[in-house]
N, C-alpha and C positions, 0 to 999 in steps of 0.2 A: 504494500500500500504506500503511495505517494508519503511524502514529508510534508505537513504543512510549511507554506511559503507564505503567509498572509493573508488578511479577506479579500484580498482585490480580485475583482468578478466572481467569487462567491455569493451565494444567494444564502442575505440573511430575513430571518422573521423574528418578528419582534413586537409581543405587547407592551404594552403604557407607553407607547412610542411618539404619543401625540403631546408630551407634555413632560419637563421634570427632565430628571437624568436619560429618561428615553430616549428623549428626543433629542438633548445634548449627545447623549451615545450615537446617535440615530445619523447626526448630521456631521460626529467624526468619521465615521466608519463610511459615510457615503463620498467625503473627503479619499478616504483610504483606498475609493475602488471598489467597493462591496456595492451589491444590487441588492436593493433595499423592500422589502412589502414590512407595513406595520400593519397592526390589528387595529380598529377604531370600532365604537359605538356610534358614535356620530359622525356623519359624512361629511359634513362642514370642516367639522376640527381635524378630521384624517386628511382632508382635502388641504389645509391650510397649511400643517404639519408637515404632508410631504413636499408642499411647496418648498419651504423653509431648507427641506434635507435634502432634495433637488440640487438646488440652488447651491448647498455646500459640497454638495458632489459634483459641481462643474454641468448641470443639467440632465444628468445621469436619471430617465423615470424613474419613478417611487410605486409602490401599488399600494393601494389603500385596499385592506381586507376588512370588511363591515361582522360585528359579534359582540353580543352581551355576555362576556365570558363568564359570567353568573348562572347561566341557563347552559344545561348540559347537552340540549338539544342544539341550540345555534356550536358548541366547541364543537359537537363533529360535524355540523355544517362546513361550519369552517375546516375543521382538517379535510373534508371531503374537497374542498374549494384548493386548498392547498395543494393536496395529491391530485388533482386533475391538471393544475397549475403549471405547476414544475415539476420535471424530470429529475433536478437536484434541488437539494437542500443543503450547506451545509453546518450554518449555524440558529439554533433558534434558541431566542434569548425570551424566557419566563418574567417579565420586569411590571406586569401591570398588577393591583394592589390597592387596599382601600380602608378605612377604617370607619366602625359606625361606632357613633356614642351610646346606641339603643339595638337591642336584637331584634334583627329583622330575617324574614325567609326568603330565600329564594323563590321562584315558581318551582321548583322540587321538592320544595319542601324542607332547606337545610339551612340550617344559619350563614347568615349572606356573606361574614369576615371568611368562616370556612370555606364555602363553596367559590366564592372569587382567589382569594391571596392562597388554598393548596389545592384544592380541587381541579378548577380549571388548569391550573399548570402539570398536574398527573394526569389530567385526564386529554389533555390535548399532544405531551410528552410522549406518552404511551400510542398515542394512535400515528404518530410520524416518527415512529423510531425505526420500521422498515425502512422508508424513502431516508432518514439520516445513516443510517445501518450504509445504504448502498452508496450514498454518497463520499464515504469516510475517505479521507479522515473529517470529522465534526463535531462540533461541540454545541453543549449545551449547558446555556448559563443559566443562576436562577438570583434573583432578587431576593437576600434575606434582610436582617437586622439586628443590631445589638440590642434589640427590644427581645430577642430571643430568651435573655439573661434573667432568670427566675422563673421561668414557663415549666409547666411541662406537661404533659397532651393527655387533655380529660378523657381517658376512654372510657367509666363509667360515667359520663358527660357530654359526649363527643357533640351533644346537639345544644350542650350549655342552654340547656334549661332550666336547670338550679343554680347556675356560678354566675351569667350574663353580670345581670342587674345594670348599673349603668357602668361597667368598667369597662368599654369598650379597648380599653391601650391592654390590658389583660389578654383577651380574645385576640387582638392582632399579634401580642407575644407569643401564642399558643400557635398563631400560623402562620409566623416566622422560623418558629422553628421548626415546624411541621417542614417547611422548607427544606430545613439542612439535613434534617432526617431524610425525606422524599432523594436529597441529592447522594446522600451516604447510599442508600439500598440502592437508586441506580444505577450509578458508579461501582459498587461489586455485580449487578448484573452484566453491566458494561462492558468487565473484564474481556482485555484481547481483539476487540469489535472494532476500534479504531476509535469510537465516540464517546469521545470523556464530555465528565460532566463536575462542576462546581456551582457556589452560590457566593454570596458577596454581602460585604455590607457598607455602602454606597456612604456613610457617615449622616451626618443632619445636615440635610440639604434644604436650601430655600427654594421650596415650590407651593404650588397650590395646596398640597397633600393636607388631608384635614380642614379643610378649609369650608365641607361639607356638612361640620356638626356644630353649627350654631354659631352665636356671637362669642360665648364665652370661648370654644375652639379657636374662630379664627383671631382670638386678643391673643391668645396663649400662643400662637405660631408666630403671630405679628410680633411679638418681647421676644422671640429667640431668635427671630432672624436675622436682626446685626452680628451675628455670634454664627451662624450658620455657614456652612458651604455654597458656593456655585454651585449649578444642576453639573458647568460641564467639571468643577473638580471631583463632584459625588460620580461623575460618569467616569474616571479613570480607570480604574480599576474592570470595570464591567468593558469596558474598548481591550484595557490590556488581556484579559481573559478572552476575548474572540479575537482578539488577531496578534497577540505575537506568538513566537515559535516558542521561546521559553515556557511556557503556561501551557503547551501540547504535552508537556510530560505530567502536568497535575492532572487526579482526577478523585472525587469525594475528598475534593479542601473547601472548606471557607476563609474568604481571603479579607482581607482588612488592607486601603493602604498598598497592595500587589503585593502584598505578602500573606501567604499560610498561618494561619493563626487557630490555635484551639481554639475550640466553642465549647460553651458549659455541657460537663457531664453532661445530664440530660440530652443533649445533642450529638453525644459521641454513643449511647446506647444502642448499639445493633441490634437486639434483641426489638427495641421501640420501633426501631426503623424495620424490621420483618413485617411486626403487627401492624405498624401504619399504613403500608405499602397493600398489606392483604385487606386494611378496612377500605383501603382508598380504592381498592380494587370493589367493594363491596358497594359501596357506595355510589361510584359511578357506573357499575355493571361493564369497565371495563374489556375484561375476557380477553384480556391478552398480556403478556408479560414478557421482558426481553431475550 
């Protein structure tokens, strides 16, 4: 199998790409050569977005893919839209993410921090791992956080119907780390396949993020964002992991900074990461595994 050489002409996909680190990521990597589809909700803002990453790739098209990746039905639309797409794949980057101050469901029925920030990304992960399988060498990046740091995954709660309440930064920790678990288990599937896979934590970046749960949320983002990061310095690290060569020999790291860094016990348990991987299989009805 080839040596990775870089992303240029590589076709990457990429949710949360219309906004935030995404899109900072979005519109290095289309600088770098890489052919670009992001995922969008809205056509407007996917429309705008890829103008933006266009524009930093020298006028290189962008493809806007349309999906409420909260609903399990439009994820394998979309992966369906995807594999009709492209012939190749070689990177897709997991980055889109959300946090509610109040429990809400999905239209399936699941809590919507769950079903958005680890759900959708196993469950859309799992259905293009053939087309990345044939493409390799490729990688797969995922979005975590150091909100990981004191979680750890309600299985006799998994639908947080007793914990919710209004702790909504609780809930996003549980699937955040759910993240780096999800990355652990498919990185030892992974083994030997050519397609490694890791997850990141992007630091406190000044974006929109949160800015969905009321006034008192968006005060509380507004006072830390003199103190905050750039989207494009939270986007380093997530560009370093899709396109240089060094980072083709990591695979189930979480990276801080482009560097390897432990994540809390809780994170490093394999055993979690079995039973995660088999409920996340349960829960989206999956029916396939690497």
């Amino acid at each position: 199998m080839a040596e990775w050489s870089g992303v240029r002409g590589k076709r990457v996909l990429m949710t949360g790409g219309t906004n935030g680190i995404g899109l900072a990521a979005a519109r290095e990597l289309a600088a770098r050569g890489a052919d670009l589809s992001i995922v969008a909700r809205d056509q407007a803002r996917g429309e705008a977005a890829a103008a933006q990453i266009g524009a930093a790739g020298g006028g290189r098209p962008v493809d806007v893919l349309l999906a409420d990746l909260s609903s399990q039905a439009s994820v394998r639309q979309l992966a369906a839209e995807i594999l009709e797409r492209y012939p190749r794949l070689e990177v897709l980057v997991n980055n889109a993410g959300a946090i509610y101050s109040s429990r809400q469901l999905s239209e399936d029925g699941i809590e919507l921090t769950w079903a958005l920030n680890h759900l959708a990304p196993f469950l859309l992960t799992t259905l293009l791992l053939d087309r990345l399988h044939a493409s390799g060498p490729a990688r797969i990046v995922t979005t975590s956080s150091d909100a990981h740091q004191g979680a750890h995954i309600p299985f006799d709660d998994i639908a947080a119907e007793r914990s919710y309440g209004g702790r909504g930064f609780i809930r996003y920790g549980q699937t955040k780390l759910a993240n780096i678990l999800f990355t652990t288990e498919l990185a030892r599937r992974l083994q030997g396949t050519g397609v490694t896979a890791n997850s990141f934590h992007p630091g406190v970046v000044a974006t929109g993020f949160n800015r969905n749960n009321g006034l008192l949320m968006q005060l509380g983002m507004t006072v830390i964002r003199p103190f905050a990061r750039s989207p494009e310095k939270g986007a380093e690290t997530l560009v370093w992991l899709v396109d240089s060569t060094e980072a083709g020999a990591e695979s189930g790291g979480y990276f801080v900074d482009r560097r390897r860094v432990l994540p809390t016990a809780a994170a490093q348990d394999a055993d979690a990461a079995l039973r995660l991987w088999e409920l996340s299989e349960q829960q989206t009805r999956a029916g396939r595994t690497a």
